[in-house]
Backbone bond lengths (Angstrom), bond angles and torsions (degrees), N, CA, C in turn:
res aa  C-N    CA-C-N  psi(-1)  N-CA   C-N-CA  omega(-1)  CA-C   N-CA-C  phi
1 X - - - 1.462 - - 1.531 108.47 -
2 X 1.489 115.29 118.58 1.601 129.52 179.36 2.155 87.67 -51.92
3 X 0.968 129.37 -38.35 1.463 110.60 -167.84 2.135 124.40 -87.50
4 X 1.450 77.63 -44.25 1.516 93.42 -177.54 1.491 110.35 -93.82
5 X 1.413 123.84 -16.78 1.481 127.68 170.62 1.634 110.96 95.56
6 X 1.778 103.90 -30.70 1.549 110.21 174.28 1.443 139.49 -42.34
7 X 0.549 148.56 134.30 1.520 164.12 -146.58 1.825 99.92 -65.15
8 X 0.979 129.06 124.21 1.940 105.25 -173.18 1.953 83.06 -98.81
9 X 1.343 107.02 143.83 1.584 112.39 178.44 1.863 98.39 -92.83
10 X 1.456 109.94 175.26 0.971 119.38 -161.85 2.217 87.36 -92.81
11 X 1.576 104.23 123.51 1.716 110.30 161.31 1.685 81.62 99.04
12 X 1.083 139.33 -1.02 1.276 115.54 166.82 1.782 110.34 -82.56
13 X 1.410 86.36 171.15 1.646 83.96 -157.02 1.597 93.13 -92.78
14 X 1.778 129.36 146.45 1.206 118.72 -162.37 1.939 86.29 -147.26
15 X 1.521 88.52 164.02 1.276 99.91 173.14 1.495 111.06 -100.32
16 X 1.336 119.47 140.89 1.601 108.82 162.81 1.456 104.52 -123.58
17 X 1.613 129.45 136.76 1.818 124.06 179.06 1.744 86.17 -115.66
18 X 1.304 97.41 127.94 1.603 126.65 160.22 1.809 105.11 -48.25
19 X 0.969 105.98 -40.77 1.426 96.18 -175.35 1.864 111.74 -98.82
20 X 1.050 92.64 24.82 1.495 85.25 177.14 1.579 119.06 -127.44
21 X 1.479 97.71 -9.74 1.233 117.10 168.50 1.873 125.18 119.41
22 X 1.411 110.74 150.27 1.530 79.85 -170.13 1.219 107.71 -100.09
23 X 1.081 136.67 37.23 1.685 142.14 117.81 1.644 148.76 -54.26
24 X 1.304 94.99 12.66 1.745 115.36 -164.71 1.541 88.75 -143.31
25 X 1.046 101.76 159.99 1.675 139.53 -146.62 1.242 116.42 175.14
26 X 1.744 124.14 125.40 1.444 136.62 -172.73 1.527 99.38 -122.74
27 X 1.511 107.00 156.02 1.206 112.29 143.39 1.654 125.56 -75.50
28 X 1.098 121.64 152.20 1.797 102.57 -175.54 1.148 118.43 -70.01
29 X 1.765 117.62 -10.08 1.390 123.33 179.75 1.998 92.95 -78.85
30 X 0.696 112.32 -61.12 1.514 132.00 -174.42 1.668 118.44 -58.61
31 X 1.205 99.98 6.30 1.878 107.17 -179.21 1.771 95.48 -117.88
32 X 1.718 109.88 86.79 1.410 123.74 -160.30 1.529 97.86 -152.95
33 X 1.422 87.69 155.86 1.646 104.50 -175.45 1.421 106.61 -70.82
34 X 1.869 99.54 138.12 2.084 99.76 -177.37 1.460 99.68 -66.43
35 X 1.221 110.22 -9.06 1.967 91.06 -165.78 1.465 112.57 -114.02
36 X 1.461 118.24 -33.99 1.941 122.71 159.98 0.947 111.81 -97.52
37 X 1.415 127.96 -8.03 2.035 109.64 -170.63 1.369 116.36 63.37
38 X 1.377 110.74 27.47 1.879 110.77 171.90 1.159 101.35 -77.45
39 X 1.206 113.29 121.79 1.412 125.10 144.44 1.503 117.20 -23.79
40 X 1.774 122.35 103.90 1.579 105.29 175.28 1.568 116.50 -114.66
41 X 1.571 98.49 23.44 1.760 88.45 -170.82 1.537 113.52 -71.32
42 X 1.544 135.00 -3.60 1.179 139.46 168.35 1.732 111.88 -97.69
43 X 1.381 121.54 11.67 1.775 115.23 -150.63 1.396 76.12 -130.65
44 X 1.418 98.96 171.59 1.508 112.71 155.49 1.328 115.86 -92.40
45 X 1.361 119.74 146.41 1.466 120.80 -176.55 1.446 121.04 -146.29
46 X 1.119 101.15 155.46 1.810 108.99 -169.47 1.444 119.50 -104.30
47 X 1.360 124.26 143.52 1.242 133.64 -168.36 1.464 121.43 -111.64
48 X 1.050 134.15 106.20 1.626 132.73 -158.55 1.174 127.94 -150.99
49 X 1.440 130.20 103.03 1.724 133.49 -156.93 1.769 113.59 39.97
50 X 1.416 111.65 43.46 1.416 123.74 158.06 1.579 98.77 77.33
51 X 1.438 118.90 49.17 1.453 126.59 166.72 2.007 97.60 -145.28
52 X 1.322 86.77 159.31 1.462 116.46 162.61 1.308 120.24 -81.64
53 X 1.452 115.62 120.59 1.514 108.86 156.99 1.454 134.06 -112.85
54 X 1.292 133.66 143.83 1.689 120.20 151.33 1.598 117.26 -70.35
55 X 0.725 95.20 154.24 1.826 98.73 171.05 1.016 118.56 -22.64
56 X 1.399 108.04 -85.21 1.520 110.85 -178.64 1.323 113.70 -49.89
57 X 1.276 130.02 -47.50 1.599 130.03 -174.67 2.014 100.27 -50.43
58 X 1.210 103.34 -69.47 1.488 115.42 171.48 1.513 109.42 -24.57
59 X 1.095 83.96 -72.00 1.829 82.75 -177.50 1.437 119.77 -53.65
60 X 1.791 111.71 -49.41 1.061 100.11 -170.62 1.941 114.34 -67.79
61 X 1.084 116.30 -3.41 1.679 122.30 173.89 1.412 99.01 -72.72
62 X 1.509 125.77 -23.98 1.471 94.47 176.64 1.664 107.52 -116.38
63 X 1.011 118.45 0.59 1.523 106.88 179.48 1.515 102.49 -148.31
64 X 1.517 139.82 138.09 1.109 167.76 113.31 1.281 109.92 31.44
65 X 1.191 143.78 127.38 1.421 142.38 158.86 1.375 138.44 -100.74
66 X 1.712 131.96 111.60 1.080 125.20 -159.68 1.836 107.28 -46.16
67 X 1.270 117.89 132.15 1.429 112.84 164.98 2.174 104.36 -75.07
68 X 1.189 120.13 -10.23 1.505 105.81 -156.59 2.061 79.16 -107.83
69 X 1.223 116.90 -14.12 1.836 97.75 -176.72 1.387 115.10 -140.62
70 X 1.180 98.39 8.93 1.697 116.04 -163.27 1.424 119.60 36.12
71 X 1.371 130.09 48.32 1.358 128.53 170.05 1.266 104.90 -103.88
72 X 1.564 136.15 -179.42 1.176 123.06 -172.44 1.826 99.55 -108.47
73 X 1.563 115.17 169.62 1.304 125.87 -169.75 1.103 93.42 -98.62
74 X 1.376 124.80 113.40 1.996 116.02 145.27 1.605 95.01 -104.98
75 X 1.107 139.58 -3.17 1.841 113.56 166.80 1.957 100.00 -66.48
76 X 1.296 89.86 142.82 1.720 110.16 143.80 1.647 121.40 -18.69
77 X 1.502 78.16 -79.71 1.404 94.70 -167.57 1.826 114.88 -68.95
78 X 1.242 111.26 111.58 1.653 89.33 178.36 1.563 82.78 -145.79
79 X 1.168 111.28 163.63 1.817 113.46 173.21 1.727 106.55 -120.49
80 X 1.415 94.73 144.41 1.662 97.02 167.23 1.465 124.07 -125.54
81 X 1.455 104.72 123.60 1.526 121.38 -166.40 1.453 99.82 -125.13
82 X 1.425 109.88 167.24 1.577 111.30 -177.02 1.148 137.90 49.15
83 X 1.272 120.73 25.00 1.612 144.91 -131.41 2.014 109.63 15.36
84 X 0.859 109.37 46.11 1.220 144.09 149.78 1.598 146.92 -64.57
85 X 1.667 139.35 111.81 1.095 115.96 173.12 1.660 119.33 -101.11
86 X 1.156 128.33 145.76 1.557 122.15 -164.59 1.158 113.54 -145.26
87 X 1.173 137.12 134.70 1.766 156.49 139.19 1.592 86.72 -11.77
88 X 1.463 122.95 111.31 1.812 96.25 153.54 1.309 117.23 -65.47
89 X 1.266 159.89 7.59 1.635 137.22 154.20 1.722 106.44 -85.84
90 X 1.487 111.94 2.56 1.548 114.89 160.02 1.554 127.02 -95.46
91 X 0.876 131.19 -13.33 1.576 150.06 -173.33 1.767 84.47 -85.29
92 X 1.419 124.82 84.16 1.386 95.30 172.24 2.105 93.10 -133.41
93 X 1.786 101.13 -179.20 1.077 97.59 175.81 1.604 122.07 -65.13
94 X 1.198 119.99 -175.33 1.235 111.61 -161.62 1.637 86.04 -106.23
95 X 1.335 122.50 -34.71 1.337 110.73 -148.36 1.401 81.23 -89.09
96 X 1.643 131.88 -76.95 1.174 165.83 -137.75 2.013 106.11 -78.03
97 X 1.659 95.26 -22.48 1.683 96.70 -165.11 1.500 114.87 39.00
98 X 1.395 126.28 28.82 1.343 119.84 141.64 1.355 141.47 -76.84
99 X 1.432 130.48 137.09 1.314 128.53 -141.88 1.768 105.18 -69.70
100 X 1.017 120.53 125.77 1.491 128.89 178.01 1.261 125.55 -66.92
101 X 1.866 113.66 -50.98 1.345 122.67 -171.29 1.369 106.87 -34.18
102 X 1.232 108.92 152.87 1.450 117.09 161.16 1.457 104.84 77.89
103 X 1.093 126.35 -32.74 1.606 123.72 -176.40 1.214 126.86 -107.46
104 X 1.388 133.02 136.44 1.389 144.41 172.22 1.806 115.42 -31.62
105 X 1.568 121.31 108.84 1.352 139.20 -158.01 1.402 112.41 -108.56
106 X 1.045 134.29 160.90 1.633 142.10 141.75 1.167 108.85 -100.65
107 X 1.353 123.01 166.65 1.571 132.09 127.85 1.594 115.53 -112.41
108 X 1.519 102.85 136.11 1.190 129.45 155.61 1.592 119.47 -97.87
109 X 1.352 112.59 116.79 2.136 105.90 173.47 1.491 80.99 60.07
110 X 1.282 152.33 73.00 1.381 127.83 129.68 1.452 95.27 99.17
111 X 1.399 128.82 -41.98 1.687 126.91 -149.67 1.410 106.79 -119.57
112 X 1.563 83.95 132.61 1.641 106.34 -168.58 1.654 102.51 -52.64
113 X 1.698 114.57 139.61 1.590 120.30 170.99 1.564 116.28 -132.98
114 X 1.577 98.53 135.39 1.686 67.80 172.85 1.464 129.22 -101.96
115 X 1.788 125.80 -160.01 1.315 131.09 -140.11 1.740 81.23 -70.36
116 X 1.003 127.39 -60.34 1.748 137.15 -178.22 1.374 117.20 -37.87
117 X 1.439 112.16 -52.64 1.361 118.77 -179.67 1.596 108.30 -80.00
118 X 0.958 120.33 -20.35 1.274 121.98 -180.00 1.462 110.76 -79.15
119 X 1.389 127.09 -46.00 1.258 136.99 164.37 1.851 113.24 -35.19
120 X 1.391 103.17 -60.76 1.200 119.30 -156.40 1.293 115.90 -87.66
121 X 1.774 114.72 -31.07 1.046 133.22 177.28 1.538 125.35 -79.45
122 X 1.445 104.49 -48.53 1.012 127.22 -152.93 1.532 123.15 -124.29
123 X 1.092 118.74 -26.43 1.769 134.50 -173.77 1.346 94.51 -58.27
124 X 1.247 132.14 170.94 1.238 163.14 157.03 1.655 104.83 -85.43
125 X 1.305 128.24 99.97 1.712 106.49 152.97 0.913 135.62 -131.34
């Protein structure tokens, strides 16, 4: 078995993926995503520098995921804050929901604020 290393016996039931080569062999418990452990012997699944993927895992190896909607980024332009990747019209204030990227931020409790709301909201005076 390409996952567990075990020996596959002869009449056990095994997985083989076309795209992984016809030198590899799973157990059906053992034909699972490297990054959740989903079970994919009923799913479609992706093959990539000698790992398994689910969808989402797959995808997310090649493109970025909004932290504010969880869809994935194919624009260019995206900004990363909070060790975070984001849509810039998602990166917004917390109080105000005005767009942040690009501009000078606080946090309040964890959540991004901006210079205005912070003043008004939040300052000490």
């Amino acid at each position: 078995c390409y996952h567990c290393k075990l020996n596959m016996q002869e009449g056990d039931p095994a997985v083989y993926a076309e795209r992984a080569g016809y030198d590899k062999l799973w157990h059906p418990g053992c034909f699972i995503c490297c990054t959740c452990s989903e079970l994919l012997v009923d799913m479609i699944y992706f093959w990539k520098n000698g790992n398994l993927y689910c969808g989402r895992h797959y995808c997310d190896s090649e493109r970025p995921r909004c932290a504010g909607c969880d869809e994935l980024i194919f624009s260019n332009e995206y900004t990363l804050a909070e060790g975070q990747n984001w849509h810039l019209k998602h990166f917004c204030c917390f109080d105000c929901d005005c767009v942040l990227a690009g501009v000078t931020y606080l946090t309040v409790n964890d959540n991004p604020v901006c210079k205005s709301c912070y003043v008004k909201n939040h300052a000490a005076v």
